[in-house]
C-alpha positions in Angstrom: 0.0 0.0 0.0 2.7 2.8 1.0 4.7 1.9 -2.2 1.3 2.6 -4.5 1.0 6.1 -2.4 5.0 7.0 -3.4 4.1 5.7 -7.0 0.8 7.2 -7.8 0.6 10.3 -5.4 3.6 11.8 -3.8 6.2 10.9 -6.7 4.2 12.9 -9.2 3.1 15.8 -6.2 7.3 15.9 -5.8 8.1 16.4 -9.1 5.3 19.1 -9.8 5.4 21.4 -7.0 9.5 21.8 -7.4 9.4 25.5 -7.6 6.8 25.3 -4.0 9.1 23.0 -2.6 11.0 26.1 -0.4 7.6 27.6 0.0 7.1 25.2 2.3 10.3 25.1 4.4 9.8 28.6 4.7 6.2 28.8 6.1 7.5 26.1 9.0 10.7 28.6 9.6 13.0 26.5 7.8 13.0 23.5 10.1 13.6 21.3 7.7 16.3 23.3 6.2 18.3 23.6 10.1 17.3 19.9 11.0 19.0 18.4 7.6 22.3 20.6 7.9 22.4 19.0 11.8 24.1 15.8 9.9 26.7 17.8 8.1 29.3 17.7 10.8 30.2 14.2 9.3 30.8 15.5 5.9 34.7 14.7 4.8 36.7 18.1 4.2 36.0 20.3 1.8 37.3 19.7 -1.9 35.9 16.0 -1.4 33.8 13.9 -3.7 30.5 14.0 -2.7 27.4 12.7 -3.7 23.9 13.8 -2.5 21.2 11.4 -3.0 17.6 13.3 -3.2 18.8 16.9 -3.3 15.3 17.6 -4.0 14.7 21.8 -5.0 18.8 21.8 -4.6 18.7 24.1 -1.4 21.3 21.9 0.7 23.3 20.8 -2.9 23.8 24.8 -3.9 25.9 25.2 -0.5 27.4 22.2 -0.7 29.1 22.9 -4.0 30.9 25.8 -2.6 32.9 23.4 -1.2 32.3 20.2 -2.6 33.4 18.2 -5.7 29.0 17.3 -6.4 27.3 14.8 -7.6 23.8 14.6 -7.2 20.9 12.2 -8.1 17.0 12.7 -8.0 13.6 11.0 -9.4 12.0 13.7 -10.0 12.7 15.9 -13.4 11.3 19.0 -12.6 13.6 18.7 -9.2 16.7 18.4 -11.3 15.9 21.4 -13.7 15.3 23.4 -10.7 18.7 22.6 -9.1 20.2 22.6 -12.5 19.2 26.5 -13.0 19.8 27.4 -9.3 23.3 25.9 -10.0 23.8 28.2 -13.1 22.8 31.4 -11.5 25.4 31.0 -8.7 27.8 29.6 -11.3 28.2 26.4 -9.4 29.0 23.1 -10.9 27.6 19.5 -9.8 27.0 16.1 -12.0 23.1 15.6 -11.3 21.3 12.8 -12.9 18.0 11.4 -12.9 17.7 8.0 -11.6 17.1 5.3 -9.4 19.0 5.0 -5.9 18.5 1.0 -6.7 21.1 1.4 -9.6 23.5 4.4 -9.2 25.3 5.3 -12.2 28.8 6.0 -10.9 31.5 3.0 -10.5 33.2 1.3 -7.4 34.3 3.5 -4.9 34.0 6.9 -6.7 32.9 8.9 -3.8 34.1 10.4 -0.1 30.7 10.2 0.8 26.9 9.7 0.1 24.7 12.1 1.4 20.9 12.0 2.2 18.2 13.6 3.8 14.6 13.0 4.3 14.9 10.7 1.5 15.9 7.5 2.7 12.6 6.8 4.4 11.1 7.2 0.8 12.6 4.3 -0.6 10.6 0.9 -0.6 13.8 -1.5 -0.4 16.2 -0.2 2.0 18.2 -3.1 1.3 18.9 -2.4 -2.1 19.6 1.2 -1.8 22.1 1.0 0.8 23.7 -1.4 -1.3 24.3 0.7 -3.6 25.5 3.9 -1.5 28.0 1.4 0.2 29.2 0.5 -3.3 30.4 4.0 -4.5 32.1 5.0 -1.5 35.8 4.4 -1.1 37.4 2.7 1.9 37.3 5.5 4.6 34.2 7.0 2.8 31.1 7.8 5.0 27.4 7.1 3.7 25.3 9.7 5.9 21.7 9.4 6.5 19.3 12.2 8.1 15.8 11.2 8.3 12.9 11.1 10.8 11.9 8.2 12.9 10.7 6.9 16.7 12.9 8.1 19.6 15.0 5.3 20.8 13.2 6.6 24.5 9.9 5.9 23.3 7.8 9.1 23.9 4.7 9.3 22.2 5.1 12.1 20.4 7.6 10.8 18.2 6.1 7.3 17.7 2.8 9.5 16.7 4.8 11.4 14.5 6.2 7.8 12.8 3.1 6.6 12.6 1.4 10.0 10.8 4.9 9.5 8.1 4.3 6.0 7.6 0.1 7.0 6.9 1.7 9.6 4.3 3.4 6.4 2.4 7.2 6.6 4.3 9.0 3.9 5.6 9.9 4.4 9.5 13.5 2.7 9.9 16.6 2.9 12.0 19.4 2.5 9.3 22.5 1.8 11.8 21.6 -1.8 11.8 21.7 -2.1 8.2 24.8 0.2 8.2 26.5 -2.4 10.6 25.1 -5.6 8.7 27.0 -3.7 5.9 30.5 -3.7 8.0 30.3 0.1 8.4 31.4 2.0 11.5 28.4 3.5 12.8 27.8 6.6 14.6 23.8 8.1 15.3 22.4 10.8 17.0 18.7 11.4 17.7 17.6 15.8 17.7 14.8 17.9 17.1 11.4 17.7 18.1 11.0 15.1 20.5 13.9 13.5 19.4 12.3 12.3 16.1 15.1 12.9 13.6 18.4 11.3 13.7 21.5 11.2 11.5 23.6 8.2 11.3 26.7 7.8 9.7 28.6 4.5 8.6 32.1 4.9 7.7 33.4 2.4 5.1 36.2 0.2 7.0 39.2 -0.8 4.8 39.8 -3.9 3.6 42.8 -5.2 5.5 43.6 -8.3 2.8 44.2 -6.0 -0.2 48.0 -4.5 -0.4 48.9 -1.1 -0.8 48.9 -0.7 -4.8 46.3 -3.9 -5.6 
């Protein structure tokens, strides 16, 4: 049932109302703005490789490539030629493609890190997409998500909150223990309202059998 509401509803609403899309951040005071840059702390250093999975009207992805070498894939069209003209006007530069997370288009360990934010909770086979994220990062390399979820103490807010997403066609998860079934070092933290958004970051550990120069 939720994937038919991502398919037939919101995937279309997404990609129509890409020009709206700040509209809305800005009538809640930018919370989700502040709340999505809280996971940016465990961002690599600047001049990195970074790729940002569901950049959405390219807010986050324009700052980001002030300092970033970007990459950046989306579902929706109209969200890309949004980004791709906000890019342009600031004279910014960033590789964006349209696309599935299920089937990225960038090879082995491209990437410093993967990036995204309220999008992961959007995608039907978790399993699949963090596949796929672990993939392109290099040894070292962090995949970092932000996204909203129940409060590991419980309160009812947040588990009301969870359950009004999941209504709305999202999947509630809690992505370290798929990070760790991955190998990945694994650091979360739980913020905001009632402690219903969290980050979590998996770093990529090396592969101790391959030699230096393999």
């Amino acid at each position: 049932m939720r994937e038919k509401i991502q398919r037939h509803f919101w995937a279309p609403v997404y990609d129509r109302l890409a020009g709206m899309y700040d509209a809305v951040d800005w009538f809640t005071a930018n919370t989700t703005h502040r709340l999505r840059k809280r996971g940016l702390g465990h961002l690599p250093p600047p001049g990195s490789r970074l790729l940002e999975i569901g950049f959405g009207s390219g807010r986050l992805h324009l700052e980001l490539a002030e300092q970033y070498e970007m990459a950046g894939l989306d579902r929706a069209p109209g969200m890309v030629r949004l980004t791709k003209r906000r890019l342009a006007a600031r004279g910014r530069q960033s590789n964006l493609c349209i696309g599935s997370t299920y089937a990225l288009p960038w090879p082995d360990g491209h990437f410093d890190a993967v990036l995204s934010t309220f999008a992961f909770s959007a995608f039907p086979d978790a399993d699949r997409a963090l596949d796929e994220m672990v993939r392109v990062i290099k040894p070292g390399g962090k995949v970092i998500i932000v996204d909203a979820g129940e409060a590991t103490d419980g309160n009812a807010f947040a588990r009301f909150l969870a359950w009004l997403w999941e209504a709305f066609g999202d999947y509630m998860r809690d992505e370290a223990p798929l990070m760790e079934a991955r190998g990945l070092a694994v650091e979360r933290e739980e913020y905001g309202p009632w402690r219903c958004v969290h980050v979590v970051a998996g770093t990529k550990k090396p592969n101790p059998k391959l030699k230096e120069g393999q």
